[in-house]
C-alpha positions, 0 to 999 in steps of 0.5 A: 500500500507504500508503493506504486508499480514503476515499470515492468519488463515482460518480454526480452527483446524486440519481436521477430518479425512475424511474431504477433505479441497478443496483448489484452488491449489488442482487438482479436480481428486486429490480431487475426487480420495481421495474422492473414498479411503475414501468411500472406507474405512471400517472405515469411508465409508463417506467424507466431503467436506468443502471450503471457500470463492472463493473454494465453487464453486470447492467443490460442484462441486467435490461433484456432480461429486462424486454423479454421480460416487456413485449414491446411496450417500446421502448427508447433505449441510450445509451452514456458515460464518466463522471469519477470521484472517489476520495479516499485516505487515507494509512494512517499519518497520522504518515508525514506523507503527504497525502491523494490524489485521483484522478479516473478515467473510468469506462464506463457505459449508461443504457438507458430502457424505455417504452411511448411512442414516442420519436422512432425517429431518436434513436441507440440506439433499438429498436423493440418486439421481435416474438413469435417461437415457440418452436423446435420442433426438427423433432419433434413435442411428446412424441415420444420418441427411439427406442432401438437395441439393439445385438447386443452390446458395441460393439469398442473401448469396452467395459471396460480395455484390449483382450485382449493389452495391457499397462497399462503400454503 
């Protein structure tokens, strides 16, 4: 409650050049369109996709999306943990408190995305995913449910309580 948040650093260095850095702020189609230009691009024809901590969730899903976009993708998982630094700050500099730093270990994924083959053995790897149909639900397309009419309200659902019973019972 002394000490403020300075600064953070998260990632070490800057990003390669078709890596996409999923941030919370960052809008999924955001993310997704610049996955499509960058394989799209002669040059790479891959991307990859790293979040940490609270934006996991956001990166495989922005991956799963692109996937079903470009099904013939293959994809290479991988999971670590990165350090951390936060430099904290103390509120009131005349308390005479020195400044904190804290290094923490924080969960992230990298998930690449790309139209080469790698090496299947390499752990995390996903072969292209097959087309499935869609699922038809054992009906014909346009059939429309069919109707009972019922002779008259059915004993026990109608409006209030039954004749005889008190509200208060």
């Amino acid at each position: 409650e002394n000490y403020t948040k300075a600064n953070t650093q998260r990632y070490a260095g800057p990003p390669e050049p078709h890596e996409i850095r999923v941030a919370s702020r960052l809008a999924t189609r955001d993310i997704i369109e610049r996955a499509k230009k960058l394989l799209k691009d002669d040059v790479h024809k891959q991307v990859l996709l790293t979040g940490q901590d609270t934006t996991i969730v956001k990166t495989t899903s922005c991956a799963e999306i692109i996937k079903r976009q470009h099904p013939d993708l293959h994809q290479v998982t991988s999971i670590q943990r990165a350090k951390v630094e936060e430099i904290w700050t103390p509120k009131d500099a005349s308390m005479g408190l020195d400044d904190l730093k804290v290094e923490r270990q924080i969960p992230g994924i990298s998930i690449l995305l790309c139209y080469a083959t790698p090496d299947p053995s390499t752990p995390g790897y996903q072969a292209p995913s097959q087309p499935t149909p869609a699922p038809s639900h054992g009906r014909k397309q346009g059939a429309r449910a069919k109707r009972v009419k019922t002779a008259g309200p059915v004993p026990g659902k109608g409006k209030g309580a039954p004749k005889g019973a008190s509200k208060g019972s």
